[in-house]
Structures are given as structure tokens and as C-alpha cells.
C-alpha positions as CSV (number, residue, x, y, z in Angstrom):
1,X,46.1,77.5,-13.3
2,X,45.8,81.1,-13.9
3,X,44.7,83.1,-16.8
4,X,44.0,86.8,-17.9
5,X,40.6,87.6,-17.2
6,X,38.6,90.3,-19.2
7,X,38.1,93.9,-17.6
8,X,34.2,93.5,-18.0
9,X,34.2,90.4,-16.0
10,X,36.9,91.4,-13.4
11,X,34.3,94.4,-13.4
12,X,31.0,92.4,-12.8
13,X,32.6,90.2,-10.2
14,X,34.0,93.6,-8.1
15,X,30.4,94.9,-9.1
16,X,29.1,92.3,-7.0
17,X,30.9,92.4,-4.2
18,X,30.1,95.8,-3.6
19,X,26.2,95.3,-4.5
20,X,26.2,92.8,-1.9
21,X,27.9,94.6,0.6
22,X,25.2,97.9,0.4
23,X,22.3,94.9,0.7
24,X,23.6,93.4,4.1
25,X,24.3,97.1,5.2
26,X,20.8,98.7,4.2
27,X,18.7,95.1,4.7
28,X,20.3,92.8,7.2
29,X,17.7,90.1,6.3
30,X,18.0,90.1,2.8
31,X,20.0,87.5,2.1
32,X,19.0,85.2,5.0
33,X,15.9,85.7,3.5
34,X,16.9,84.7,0.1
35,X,17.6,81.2,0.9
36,X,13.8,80.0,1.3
37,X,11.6,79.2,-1.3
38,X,11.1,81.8,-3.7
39,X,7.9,83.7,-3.3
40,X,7.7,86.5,-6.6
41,X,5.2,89.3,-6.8
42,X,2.8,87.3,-8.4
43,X,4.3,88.3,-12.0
44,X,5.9,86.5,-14.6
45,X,7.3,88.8,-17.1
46,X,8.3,87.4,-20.6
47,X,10.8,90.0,-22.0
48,X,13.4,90.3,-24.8
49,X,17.2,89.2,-24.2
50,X,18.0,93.0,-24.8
51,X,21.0,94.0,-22.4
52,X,18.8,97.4,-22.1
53,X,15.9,95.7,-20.7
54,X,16.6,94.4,-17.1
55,X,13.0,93.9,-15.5
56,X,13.8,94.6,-12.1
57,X,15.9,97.6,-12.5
58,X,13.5,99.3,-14.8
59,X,10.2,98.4,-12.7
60,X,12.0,99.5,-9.5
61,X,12.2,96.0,-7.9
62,X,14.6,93.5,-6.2
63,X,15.7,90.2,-6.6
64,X,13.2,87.3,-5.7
65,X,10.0,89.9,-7.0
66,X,9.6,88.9,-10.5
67,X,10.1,85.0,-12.0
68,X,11.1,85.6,-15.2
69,X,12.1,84.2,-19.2
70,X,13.2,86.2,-21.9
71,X,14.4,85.2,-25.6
72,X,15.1,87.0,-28.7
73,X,11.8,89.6,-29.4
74,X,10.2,88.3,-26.5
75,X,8.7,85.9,-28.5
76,X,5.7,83.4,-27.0
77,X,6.4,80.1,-29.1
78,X,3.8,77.3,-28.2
79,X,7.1,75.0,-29.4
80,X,9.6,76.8,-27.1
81,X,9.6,74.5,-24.1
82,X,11.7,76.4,-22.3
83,X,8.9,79.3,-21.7
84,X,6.7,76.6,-21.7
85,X,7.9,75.3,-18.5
86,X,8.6,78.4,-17.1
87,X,4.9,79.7,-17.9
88,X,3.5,75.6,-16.3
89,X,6.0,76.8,-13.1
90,X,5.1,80.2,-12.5
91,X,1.4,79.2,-13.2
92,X,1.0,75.8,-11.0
93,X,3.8,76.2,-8.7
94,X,4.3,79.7,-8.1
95,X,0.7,80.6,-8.3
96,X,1.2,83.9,-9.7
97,X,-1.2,86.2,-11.0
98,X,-0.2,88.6,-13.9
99,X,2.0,87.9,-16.8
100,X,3.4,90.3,-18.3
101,X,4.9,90.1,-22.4
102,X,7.0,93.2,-22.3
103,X,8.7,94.9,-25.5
104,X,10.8,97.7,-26.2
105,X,11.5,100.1,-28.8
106,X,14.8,100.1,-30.9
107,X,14.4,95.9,-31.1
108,X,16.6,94.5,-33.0
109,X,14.9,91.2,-33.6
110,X,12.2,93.0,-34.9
111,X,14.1,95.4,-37.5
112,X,15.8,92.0,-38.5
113,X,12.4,90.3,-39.2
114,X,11.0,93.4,-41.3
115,X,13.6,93.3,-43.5
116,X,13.9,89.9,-44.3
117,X,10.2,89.8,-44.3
118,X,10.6,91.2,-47.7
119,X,12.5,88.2,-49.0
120,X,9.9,86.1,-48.0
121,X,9.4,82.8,-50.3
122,X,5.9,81.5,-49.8
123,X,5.8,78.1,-48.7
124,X,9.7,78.4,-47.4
125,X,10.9,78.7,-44.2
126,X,12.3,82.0,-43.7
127,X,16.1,83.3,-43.2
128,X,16.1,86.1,-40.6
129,X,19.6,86.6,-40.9
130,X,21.8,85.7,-43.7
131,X,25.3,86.1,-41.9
132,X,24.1,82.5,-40.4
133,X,22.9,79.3,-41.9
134,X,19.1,78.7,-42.4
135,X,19.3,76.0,-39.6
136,X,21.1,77.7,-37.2
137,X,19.4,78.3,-33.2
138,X,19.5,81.7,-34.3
139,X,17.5,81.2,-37.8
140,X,15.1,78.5,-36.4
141,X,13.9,80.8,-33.1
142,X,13.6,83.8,-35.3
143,X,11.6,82.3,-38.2
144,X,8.6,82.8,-36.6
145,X,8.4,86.0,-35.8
146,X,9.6,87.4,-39.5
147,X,6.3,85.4,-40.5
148,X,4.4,87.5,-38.0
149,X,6.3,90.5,-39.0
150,X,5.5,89.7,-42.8
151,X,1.6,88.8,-41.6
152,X,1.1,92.3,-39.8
153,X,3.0,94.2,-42.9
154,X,0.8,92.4,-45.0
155,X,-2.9,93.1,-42.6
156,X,-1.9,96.6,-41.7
157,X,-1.0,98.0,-44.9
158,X,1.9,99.2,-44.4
159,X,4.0,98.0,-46.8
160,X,5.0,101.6,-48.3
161,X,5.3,102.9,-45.2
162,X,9.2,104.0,-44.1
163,X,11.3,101.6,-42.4
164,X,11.7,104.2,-39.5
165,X,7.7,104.7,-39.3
166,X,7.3,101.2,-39.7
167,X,9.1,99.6,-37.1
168,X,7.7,101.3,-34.1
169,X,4.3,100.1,-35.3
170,X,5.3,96.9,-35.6
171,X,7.2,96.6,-32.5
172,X,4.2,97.5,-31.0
173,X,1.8,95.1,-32.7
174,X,4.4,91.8,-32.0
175,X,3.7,92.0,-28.2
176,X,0.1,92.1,-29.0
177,X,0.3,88.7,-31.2
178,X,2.7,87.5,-28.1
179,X,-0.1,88.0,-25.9
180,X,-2.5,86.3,-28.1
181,X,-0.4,83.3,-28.6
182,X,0.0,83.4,-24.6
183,X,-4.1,83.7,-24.4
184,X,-3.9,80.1,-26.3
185,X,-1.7,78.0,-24.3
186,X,-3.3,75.6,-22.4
187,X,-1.6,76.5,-19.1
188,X,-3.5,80.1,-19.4
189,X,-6.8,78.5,-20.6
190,X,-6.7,76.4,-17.8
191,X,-6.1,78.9,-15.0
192,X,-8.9,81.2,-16.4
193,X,-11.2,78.2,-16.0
194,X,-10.4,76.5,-12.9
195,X,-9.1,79.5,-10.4
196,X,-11.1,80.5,-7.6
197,X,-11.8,84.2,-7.6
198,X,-9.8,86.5,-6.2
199,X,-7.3,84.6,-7.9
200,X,-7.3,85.0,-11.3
201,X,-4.8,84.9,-13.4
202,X,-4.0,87.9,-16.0
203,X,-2.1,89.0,-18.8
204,X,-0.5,92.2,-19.8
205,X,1.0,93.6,-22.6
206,X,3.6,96.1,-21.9
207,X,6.3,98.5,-24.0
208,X,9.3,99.7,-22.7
209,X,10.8,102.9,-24.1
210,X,14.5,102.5,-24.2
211,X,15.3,106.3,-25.0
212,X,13.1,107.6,-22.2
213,X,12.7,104.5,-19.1
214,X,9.4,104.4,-19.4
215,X,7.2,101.5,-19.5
216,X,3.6,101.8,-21.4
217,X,0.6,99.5,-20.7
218,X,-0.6,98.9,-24.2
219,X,-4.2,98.4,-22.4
220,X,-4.4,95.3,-23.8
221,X,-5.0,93.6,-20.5
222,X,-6.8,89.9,-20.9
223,X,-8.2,87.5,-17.7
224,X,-10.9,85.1,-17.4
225,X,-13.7,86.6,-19.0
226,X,-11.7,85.6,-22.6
227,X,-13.3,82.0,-21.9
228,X,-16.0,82.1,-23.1
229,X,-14.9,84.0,-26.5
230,X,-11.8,81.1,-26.7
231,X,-14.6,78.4,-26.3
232,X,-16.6,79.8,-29.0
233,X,-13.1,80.0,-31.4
234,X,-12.8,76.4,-30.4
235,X,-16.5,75.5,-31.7
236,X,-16.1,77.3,-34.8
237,X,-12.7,75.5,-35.7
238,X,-14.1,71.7,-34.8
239,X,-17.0,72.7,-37.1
């Protein structure tokens, strides 16, 4: 059976062919390679789903360096059990070292969430997006980061502050609470307790500037040395 196929795929799949005939002519080995277990970097990067935001064309790498999950916002949901499983793999199995919550500028999930943060009813689940139903995958997954989004409004003060002043910040400030929420998984709690040194596991919180291709380390960096301080959190709430 035959059927029309769209130009974009027709141009991915020629894309490919000629991708993978430049590999085997520059690297030989490449693709033999390819078909053993996969050995990343030591990285996991948790990213947005933004089409502009490949990881390994923007950090310069190839395929088989990074293991890798993104979603909507690069969000970290302790209920999403796809990252879940993804952060246990790359964690347990993979052994790797950094992870790395990476954002960019011009996100969409996030402009969503700050402007339906504003139509917040207390108590109610939010709708992200009115153009689908409240329980839609879409609605569910984004609900909640327009909490966050309403939470950091709310903290930082910046309720009268422009939408186009406001959104940078706030980009900004969700991969921070991403990597907070990551610091309070189990899977990292466990790693910064139990690793030997010289292989401990850290995390990273990273912006990517669409407009310009570069990548900014928020210096929000976090390892083993948060145990003690996430012990102490856990005391205070049993109390």
C-alpha cells in the first residue's frame, strides 16, 4: 500500500541517510560501537520538549553521551513516573554523576502558566490552557507548574511587574524549584548518602538562551553535603 508522505518526513528520513553516511566516513567505529551497552557521560539532563532545545546539538555532543527525559517546562513531578524511572535508571544502572534540569528562555509552558496563574481559584485545580478540557494530559501535566508559577508570583512580588519583565524571571526561578523538587526524590537522597567518594552524584541547574546558543549555569549546583540540611528538614516536619 502506498501513500503520500509529508515533505518534512520525506526530509528527515533523506536527513538521515546522509547524517549517517558522514558518521561511517569521518568515524568508522561509530556505529559498531553503538550496538553495546550504552555508556553516557555521566549526565542525565532533564530538559523541556521545545523543538529549539536539542541537548546534544547545543552542548556539542553525540549520540550515546547524554541519557535523557524531557516534558513540557522541564518539569520534575515526584508523580511523573516516567522521569521517575528514567532518574532510578540513570541513577542505579547507569551510574551517572551530574544531572542536569535545563530551561530556556522564550518557554512557552511557562508564559502559559503566568497567565492562567492569574485565574487561579484557590482550592481548585488549575486550567493552564482553556482551548482543552480541564482533564486533558495536557491540563493535568501542566497544573503543577501554573501553581509554582502562581507561588513564585506571589513570594517574589512581582505581581505588577510586566509580562515581558516577568517571564524571564520566572523562567529562571522554575528550574530552580525543579532542582529542589529533584534534591527531594528519594533516588537523589539515596545516592548522596550511600556513594563512595569520588562518586558522587550532583545536580545542576542550567538556562539555555534560545536567541543567543548559549547555556548559563545558574550556580545553583547541589551534591552530597545537602544531607545533612534535608535530614534536618525531615526532623523538623516529623516534629
Amino acid at each position: 500500500m502506498t501513500h503520500c508522505q509529508h515533505p518534512s518526513i520525506s526530509q528527515m528520513l533523506s536527513g538521515n541517510i546522509r547524517w549517517a553516511e558522514r558518521v561511517d566516513q569521518t568515524n568508522p567505529n561509530f556505529f559498531p560501537d553503538s550496538t553495546r551497552p550504552q555508556t553516557p557521560m555521566s549526565t542525565l539532563w532533564i530538559g523541556c520538549g521545545d523543538s529549539r532545545v536539542p541537548e546534544t546539538v547545543i552542548t556539542g555532543t553525540r549520540p550515546g553521551d547524554i541519557f535523557v527525559n524531557r516534558n513540557v517546562g522541564n518539569q520534575v513531578q515526584f508523580g511523573d513516573e516516567n522521569l521517575m524511572a528514567t532518574l532510578v535508571f540513570a541513577v542505579h544502572e547507569l551510574g551517572v554523576r551530574n544531572v542536569i534540569v535545563c530551561g530556556h528562555t522564550y518557554c512557552g509552558a511557562v508564559n502559559a502558566s503566568f497567565r492562567a496563574s492569574e485565574s487561579i481559584i484557590p482550592g481548585r485545580t488549575p486550567i493552564t490552557l482553556n482551548s482543552h478540557a480541564a482533564d486533558s494530559p495536557l491540563n493535568r501535566f501542566l497544573a503543577p507548574l501554573t501553581t509554582s508559577i502562581a507561588n513564585l508570583i506571589t513570594s517574589l512580588q512581582i505581581s505588577s511587574v510586566a509580562e515581558e519583565e516577568a517571564i524571564p524571571i520566572l523562567i529562571r526561578e522554575n528550574v530552580k524549584v525543579q532542582v529542589d523538587n529533584l534534591c527531594e526524590t528519594e533516588v537523589v537522597k539515596n545516592a548522596w548518602r550511600n556513594r563512595p567518594q569520588g562518586q558522587e552524584l550532583t545536580i545542576h541547574g542550567w538556562l539555555y538562551d534560545v536567541g543567543t546558543g548559549r547555556i548559563q549555569d545558574l550556580d545553583i549546583t547541589r551534591g552530597p553535603e545537602q544531607v545533612p540540611t534535608l535530614h534536618k528538614s525531615a526532623e523538623k516536619d516529623a516534629e
